[in-house]
N, C-alpha and C positions, 0 to 999 in steps of 0.2 A: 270404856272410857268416853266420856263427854269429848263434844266436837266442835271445834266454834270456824268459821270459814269467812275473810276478809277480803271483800272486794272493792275494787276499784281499775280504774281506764288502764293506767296504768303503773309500773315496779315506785316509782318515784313517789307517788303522794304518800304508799304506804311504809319507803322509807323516811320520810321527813315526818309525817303528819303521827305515825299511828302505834310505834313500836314501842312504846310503855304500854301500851294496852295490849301487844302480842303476846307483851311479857307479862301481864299481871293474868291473864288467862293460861298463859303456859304455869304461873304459879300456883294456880285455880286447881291444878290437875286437867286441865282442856288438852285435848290434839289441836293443835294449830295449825287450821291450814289458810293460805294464801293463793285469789285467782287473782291474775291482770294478763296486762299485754304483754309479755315483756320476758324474761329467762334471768331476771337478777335473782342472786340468791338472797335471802333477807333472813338476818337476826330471828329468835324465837319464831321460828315457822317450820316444823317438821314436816307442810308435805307442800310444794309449790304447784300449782297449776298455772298451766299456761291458754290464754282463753284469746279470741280474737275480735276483744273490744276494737272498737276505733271510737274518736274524739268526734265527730261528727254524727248525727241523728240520722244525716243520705248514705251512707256508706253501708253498702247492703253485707258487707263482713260483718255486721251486729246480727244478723240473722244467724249466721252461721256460730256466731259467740253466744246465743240466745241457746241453742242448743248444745252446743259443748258443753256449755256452766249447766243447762236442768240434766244432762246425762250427770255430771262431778256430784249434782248437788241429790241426786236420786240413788245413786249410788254409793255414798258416806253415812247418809243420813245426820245431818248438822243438827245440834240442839240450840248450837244460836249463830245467826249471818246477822254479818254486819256490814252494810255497803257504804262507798263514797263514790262523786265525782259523778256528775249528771247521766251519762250513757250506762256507765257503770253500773247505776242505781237500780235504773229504767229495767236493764235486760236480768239485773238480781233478779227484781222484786216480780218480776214478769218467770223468770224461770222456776224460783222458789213457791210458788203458788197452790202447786200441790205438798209440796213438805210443809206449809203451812197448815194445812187439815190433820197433819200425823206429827204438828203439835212442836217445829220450829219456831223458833221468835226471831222475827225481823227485822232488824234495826236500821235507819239509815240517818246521815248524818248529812246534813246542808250547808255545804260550808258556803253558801250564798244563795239564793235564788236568783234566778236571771230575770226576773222581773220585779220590781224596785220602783220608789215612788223615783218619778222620771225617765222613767227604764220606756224604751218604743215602744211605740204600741204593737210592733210583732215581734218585743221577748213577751209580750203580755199573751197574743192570739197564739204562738207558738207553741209557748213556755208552763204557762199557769194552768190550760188546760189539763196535760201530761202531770205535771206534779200532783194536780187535784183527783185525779182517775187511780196512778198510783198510790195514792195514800193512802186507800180502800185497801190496799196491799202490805200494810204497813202495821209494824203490831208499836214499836216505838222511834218516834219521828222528831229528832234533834236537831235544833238550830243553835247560831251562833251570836246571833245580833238581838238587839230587843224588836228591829220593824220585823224581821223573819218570824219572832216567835207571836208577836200579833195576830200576823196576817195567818201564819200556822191556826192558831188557838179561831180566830174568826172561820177561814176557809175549806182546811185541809182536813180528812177523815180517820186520820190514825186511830188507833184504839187511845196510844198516849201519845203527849206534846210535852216535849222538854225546852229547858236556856240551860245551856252551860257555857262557861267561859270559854269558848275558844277549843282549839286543841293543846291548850299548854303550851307555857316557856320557860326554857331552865333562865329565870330571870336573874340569877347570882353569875351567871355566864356572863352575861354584859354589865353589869354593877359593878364587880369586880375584878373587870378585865384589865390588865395592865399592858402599856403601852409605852414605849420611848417616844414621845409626840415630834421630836425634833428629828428622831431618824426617819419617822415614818410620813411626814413631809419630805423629808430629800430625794426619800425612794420613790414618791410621786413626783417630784418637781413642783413643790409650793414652794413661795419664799414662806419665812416663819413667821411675819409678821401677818400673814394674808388671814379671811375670813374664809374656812371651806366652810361650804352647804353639799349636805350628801342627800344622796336618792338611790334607794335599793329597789328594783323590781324591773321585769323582764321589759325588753326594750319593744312595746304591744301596744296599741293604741286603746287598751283598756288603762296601760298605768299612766296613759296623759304625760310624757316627757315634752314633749312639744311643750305647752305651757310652760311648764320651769323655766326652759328654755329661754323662750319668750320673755320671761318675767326677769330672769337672769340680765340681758339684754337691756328691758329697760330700765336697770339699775344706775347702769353707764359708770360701773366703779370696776376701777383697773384692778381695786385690792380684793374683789370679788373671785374663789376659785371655786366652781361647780365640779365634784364628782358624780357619777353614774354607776352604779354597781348593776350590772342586767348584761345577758344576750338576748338577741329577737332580730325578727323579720323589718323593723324599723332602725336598725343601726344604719346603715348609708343615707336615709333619709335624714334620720338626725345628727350625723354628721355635717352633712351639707348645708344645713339649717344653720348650723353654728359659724357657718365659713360664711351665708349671705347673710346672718346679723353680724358679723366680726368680734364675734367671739369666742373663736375659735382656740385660742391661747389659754382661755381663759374655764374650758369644759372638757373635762378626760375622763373617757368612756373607757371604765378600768376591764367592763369584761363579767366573767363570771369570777368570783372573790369567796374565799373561804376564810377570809380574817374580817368578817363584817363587825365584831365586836372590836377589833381594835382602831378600826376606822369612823366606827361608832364616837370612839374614848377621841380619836385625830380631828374630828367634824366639828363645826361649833351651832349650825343649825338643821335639822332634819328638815325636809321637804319632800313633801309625798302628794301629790294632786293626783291621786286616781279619780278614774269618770265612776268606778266600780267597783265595790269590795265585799267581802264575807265580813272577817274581821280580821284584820291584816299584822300578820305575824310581823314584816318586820317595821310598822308603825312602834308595836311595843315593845320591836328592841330597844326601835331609839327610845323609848320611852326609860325603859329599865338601863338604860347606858348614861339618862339624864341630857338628854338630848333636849333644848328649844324646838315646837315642833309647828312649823305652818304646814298643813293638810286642806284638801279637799272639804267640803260641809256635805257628805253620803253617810248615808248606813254603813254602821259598822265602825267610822272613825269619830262619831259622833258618841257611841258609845265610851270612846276610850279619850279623847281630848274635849277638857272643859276649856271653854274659849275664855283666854287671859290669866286661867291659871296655869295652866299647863302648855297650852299654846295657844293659834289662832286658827279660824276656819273660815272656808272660803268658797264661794261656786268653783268647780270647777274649771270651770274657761271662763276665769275671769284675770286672765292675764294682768291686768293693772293691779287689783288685787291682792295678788299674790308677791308682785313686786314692793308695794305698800306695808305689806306683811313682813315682809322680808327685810325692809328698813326700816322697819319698825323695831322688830327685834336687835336690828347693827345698833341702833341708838338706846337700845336701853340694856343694854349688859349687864347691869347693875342688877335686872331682876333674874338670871339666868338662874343662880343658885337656887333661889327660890322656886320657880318653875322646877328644877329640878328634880329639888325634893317632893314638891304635890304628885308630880308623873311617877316617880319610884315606888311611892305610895301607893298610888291611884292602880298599878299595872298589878301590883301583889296579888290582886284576887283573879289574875288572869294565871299565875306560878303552877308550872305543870305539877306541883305535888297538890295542890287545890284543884286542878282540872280530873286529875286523879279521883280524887275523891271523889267526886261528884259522880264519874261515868261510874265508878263502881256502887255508889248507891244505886243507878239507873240498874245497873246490869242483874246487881245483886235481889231488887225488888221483881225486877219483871221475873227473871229465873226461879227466884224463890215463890211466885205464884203459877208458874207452871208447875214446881217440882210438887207443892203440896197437894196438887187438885187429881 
């Protein structure tokens, strides 16, 4: 039986990000296995390994996980690894190097690079070295964004260079999500007449809440209600933040949320200012929920929001900006519908049964010129 082996840092990205593709290889006729950090059991996955990634490049546990994974992957013999999540990648594609000569294919998938036009100059001295050594390593090398697949197709050494949308979203999930909008203001504490702006993403100084924040503030409108859908290491800071702008009445940090579509359908404007992105799943929720969307002007959101049809884009820390944006949109209501409809449009070709396709042409081409030769 053919073997196909997924990895990544850790259980989580390969529950969220990857389990249509566990399943269309377990439909394959593949054995399915699965390494990470982690003892979660996961959907279509018959054999789990447990490896001892860690998220950091210092953390001399990656040595030890360098070896674990090339003993798993020496002893299975895999016909195709598929990695994610930067560490993750790194100690595959480093462990897999001899099953590569007896004729594995190695895939890995970027779901961002850490260096980016703007990006410091040491994710560049760090970062792009590492990605460009690995690459050599690399039989097909997937990105998410159009700057990744550029800078890919200019820099990087794969044998192949792909663009696919995204890792898919069940877009009819938030399009047609229904909502009691008047209960689900009470259950928050909005009055019904208020204006909420939502913002989903871990509370990190990658996803830039301070800004909002900030831009929240200088709005100076009582009817204004900010949600936060995120946990992270910056909740008390950004707590605090909202108590020395005083507005603190007016910002509720809901937490982690499993009803992000219905809060989607409760919101009336998205707000997303990341410093940082791949391509940001829940951008296109709002997108696909018909969400108004002021974001950040980075890679990756640049692909999915046309400025004034679908929303507006911004530098990042550009606090005024963002506030500008944001009443911009209160004042013109009139075109939300419309925006709307272009974003619901616009996100269809990001629809996990379209991302589907795609990764299976990739899979299905590379495999079918190994299997013929």
């Amino acid at each position: 039986m053919k073997k196909v082996l997924f990895t990544a840092t850790v259980d989580w990205h390969i529950t969220l990000f990857h389990l249509p593709y566990l399943e269309w290889f377990k439909n394959q006729g593949y054995e399915v296995h699965v390494a990470t950090n982690g003892i979660k059991e996961i959907p279509f996955c018959d054999t789990k390994h447990t490896v001892s990634f860690e998220r950091s490049p210092f953390n001399i546990k990656n040595i030890k996980a360098y070896f674990e994974l090339k003993d798993i992957i020496n002893k299975e013999g895999f016909d195709v690894i598929h990695c994610h999540t930067p560490m993750g990648s790194v100690i595959t594609r480093l462990a897999a190097i001899h099953a590569r000569t007896e004729g594995t294919k190695v895939f890995y998938t970027a779901h961002g690079f850490f260096f980016f036009k703007g990006a410091p100059l040491k994710n560049w001295l760090m970062f792009y070295p590492v990605e460009k050594i690995f690459s050599y390593f690399t039989d097909v090398l997937i990105t998410m964004n159009k700057e990744d697949f550029n800078l890919a197709k200019r820099k990087m050494k794969a044998k192949t260079i792909k663009y696919v949308n995204g890792v898919g979203l069940d877009t009819s999930k938030f399009k047609d999500a229904e909502v009691d909008k008047y209960k689900k203001r009470q259950e928050l504490g909005i009055p019904q007449d208020a204006n909420i702006i939502l913002s989903v993403g871990e509370l990190i100084p990658r996803k830039n809440h301070e800004t909002a924040i900030k831009a929240i503030a200088k709005l100076n409108n009582l009817n204004v209600y900010y949600i936060i859908c995120g946990m992270g290491e910056l909740d008390h800071y950004l707590k605090k933040l909202t108590n020395k702008l005083n507005i603190s009445k007016q910002v509720k940090f809901l937490g982690f949320r499993k009803d992000i579509a219905e809060l989607c359908k409760t919101a009336d404007i998205f707000l997303f200012p990341s410093l940082q992105e791949g391509l940001p799943v829940a951008l296109m929720e709002a997108m696909a929920s018909g969400l108004p969307c002021v974001a950040s002007k980075i890679r990756g959101q640049v692909d999915l929001i046309v400025p004034k049809k679908g929303g507006l884009l911004y530098t990042p820390t550009d606090v005024n900006g963002f506030a500008r944006g944001i009443n911009k949109m209160l004042q013109n209501k009139d075109k939300w519908p419309k925006m709307a409809r272009f974003d619901q449009n616009k996100v269809k070709q990001f629809d996990l049964k379209n991302v589907i396709k795609e990764m299976e042409e990739i899979y299905e081409e590379t495999m079918y010129s190994t299997f013929t030769k």
